[in-house]
N, C-alpha and C positions, 0 to 999 in steps of 0.2 A: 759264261756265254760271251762271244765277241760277235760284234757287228757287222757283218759283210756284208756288200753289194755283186747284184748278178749284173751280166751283161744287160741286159733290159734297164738297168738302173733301179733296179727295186734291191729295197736294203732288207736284211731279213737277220734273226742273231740263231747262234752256233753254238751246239755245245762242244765246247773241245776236244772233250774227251773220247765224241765220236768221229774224230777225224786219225783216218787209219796213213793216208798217203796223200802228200802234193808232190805237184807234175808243174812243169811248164812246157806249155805246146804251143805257141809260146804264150796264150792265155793257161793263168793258173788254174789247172783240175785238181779236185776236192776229190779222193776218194773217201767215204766213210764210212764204219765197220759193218753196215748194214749193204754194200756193197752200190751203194748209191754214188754218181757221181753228180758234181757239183761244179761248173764255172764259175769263175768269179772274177772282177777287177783289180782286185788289189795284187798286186806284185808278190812272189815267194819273198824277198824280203820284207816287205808289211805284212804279211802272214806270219810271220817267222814272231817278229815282233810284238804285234797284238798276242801270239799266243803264251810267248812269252812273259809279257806284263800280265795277264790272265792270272799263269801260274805262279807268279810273285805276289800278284794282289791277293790269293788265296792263301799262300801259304805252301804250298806244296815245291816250289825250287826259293832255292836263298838269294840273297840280293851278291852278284858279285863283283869284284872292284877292279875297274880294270884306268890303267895308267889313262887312256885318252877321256876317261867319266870323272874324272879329278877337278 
């Protein structure tokens, strides 16, 4: 689960795995498999990010090394 905020400012958590498509219009939509949409504040690169660290902290992508994390 990651933590995301709606436009309202109310934070609420996500499971990842139900997020099918992000958009930007130019606020980030959440589509998810359930065909629900979702606004949210965080930037496609904070998305991108949290969901990332997500799948690292579970285990499911590897950690990878790249010259500028050095």
């Amino acid at each position: 689960m990651i933590e995301l905020t709606k436009l309202n400012g109310q934070t609420f958590l996500l499971n990842v795995a139900l997020i099918e498509q992000a958009e930007a219009f130019p606020d980030t939509t959440l589509t998810l498999s359930n065909g629900k949409k979702i606004v949210i504040k965080e930037s496609m690169e904070e998305l991108n990010h949290l969901t990332s660290a997500f799948y690292r902290r579970i285990g499911l992508i590897g950690l990878t090394t790249k010259e500028e994390d050095k």
